[in-house]
BANU-556380 format. One record per residue (C-alpha): x, y, z. Coordinates in steps of 0.25 Angstrom, whole numbers, plus 5000, padded with zeros to 4 digits. Example, Ala and Ser with C-alpha at 12.3 -4.5 7.8 and 13.67 -1.06 7.14 Angstrom:
<pts>
504949825031 505549965029 
</pts>
This chain:
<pts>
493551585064 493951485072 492651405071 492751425056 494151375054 493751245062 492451225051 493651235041 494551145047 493451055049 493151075035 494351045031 494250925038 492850875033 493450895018 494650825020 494050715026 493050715013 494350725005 494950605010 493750515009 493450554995 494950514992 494850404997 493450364992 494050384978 495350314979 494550184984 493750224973 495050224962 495550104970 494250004967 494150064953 495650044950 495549874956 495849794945 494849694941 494949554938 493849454930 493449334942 493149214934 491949134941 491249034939 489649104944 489048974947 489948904957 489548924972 490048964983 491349014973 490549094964 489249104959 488249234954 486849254960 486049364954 487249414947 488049424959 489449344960 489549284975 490349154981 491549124989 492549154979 491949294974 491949374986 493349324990 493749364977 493149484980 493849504995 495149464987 495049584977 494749664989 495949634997 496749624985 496349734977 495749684964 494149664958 493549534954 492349544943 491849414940 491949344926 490849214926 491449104919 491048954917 491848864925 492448794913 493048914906 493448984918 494848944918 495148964905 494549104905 495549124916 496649094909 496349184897 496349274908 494849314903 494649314919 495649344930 495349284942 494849134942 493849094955 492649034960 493048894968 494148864956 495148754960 496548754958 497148634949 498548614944 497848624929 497148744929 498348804935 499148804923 498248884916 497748984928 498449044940 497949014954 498049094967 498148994980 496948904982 495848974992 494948854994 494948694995 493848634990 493248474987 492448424977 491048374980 490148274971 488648294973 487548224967 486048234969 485348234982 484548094979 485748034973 486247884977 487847914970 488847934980 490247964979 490547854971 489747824962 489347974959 490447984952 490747844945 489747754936 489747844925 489047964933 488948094929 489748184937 489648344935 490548454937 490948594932 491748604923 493148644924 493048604939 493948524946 492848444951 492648404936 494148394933 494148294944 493048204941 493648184926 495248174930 495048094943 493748024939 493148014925 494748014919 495147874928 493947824925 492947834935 491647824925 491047964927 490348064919 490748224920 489848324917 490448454917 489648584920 489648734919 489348764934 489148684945 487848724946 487448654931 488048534938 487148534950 486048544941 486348434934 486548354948 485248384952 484548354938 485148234939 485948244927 487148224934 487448114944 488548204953 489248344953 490648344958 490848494963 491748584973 491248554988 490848694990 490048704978 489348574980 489248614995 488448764989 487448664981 487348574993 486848685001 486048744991 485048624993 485448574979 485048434975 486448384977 487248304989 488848274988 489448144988 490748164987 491548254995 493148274993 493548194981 494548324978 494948464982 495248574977 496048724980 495348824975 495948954969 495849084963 496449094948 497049184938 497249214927 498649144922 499949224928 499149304936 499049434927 498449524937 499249474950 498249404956 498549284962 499049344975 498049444976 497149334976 497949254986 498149374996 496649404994 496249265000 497249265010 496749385014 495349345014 495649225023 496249305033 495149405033 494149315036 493549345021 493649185017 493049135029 491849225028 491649175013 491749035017 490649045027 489949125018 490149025003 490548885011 490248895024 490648735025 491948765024 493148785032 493948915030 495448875026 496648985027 496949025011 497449045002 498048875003 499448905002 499548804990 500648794980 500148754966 501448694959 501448594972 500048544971 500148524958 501348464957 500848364967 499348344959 500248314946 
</pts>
């Protein structure tokens, strides 16, 4: 008997233990299926941010996002958009979230909301490998310079360039990658693009050098859609918070831009000052 009460309390034990795990095994079950899920507006064609291969998403600003839902309790799903219509599909709210090496300015600030700036990044002009042009001249005497369209980088070579008269030709491009093309066919004389993107093409062995380095900076910064709906704007600040003092960020800068030096984010910047001094 007394054998046979300890196999029942052992028993007793084993089932209880089963219980527990299959309670918990189904609660973190209800708990993923119950996550809210938001639309990630990308651009798939802009490295190391975001880019597909083989119908997989990958690049720095994906799997943070995807540590930052994690941490923060949210999905992403990612909705690729071209780069010129992005923003306006975020503020029709046909997206939720805006990412992929987006740059904060004062304009596109009344029409979207920003959470705080994650990155700083300068702008790079590349030409092609056997070109003469420098600095100088690759952007002045009636060159053609390229950029993406809706990029700052294109938003600056007409307001600071092509608008106060410098005599210089802007061709706008879907995706950077059209650009390079372009570049390399010899169809365009320059490509003015983000330093970490350029850097990406650069080591890629693409037929490309820069000659210009740090005409401007940017912050770059997650977006929402406008008065922040679905709260997400702290979330996504706490998320890279968290990520930087985890380790998270420095793991993907070695892994996405290993030139780079890892800074403490997210930059505690206010936005009515910086723009109030830009005005």
């Amino acid at each position: 008997m007394i054998k046979g009460e300890r196999m029942f309390k052992f028993s007793k034990k084993i089932l209880g233990g089963v219980f527990i795990f299959t309670a918990l095994f189904m609660c973190s079950i209800t708990y993923a299926a119950d996550l809210p899920v938001y639309k990630l507006g990308i651009d798939a064609a802009f490295p190391p941010w975001t880019w597909a291969e083989k119908g997989e998403i990958k690049g720095f600003d994906w799997e943070l996002f995807q540590y930052i839902g994690e941490v923060e309790g949210f999905k992403v799903e990612a909705a690729d958009i071209p780069w010129s219509a992005i923003i306006t599909a975020l503020s029709k709210g046909k997206i939720d979230i805006l990412a992929g090496g987006l740059s904060y300015t004062c304009k596109r600030a009344q029409v979207i909301d920003f959470a705080l700036p994650h990155w700083k990044t300068d702008y790079w002009t590349l030409v092609k490998t056997n070109s003469k042009l420098n600095c100088v001249t690759a952007m002045t005497k009636g060159a053609n310079v390229g950029a993406q369209a809706g990029t700052t980088g294109y938003r600056w070579l007409k307001e600071e360039l092509k608008d106060k008269g410098v005599d210089i030709n802007i061709k706008a491009y879907e995706s950077v990658e059209l650009g390079i093309k372009e570049l390399e066919n010899g169809r365009l004389d320059a490509l003015h693009v983000d330093s970490p993107t350029a850097r990406g093409f650069i080591d890629a062995k693409r037929d490309v050098k820069y000659v210009c380095k740090g005409l401007h900076f940017d912050y770059s910064a997650y977006a929402v859609t406008p008065g922040d709906p679905n709260n997400l704007i702290e979330k996504i600040n706490s998320g890279i918070k968290k990520a930087y003092e985890s380790g998270k960020i420095e793991e993907l800068v070695r892994k996405y831009l290993p030139w780079a030096t890892t800074e403490q984010v997210p930059y505690p910047v206010d936005y009515k000052k910086f723009c109030s001094e830009f005005k």
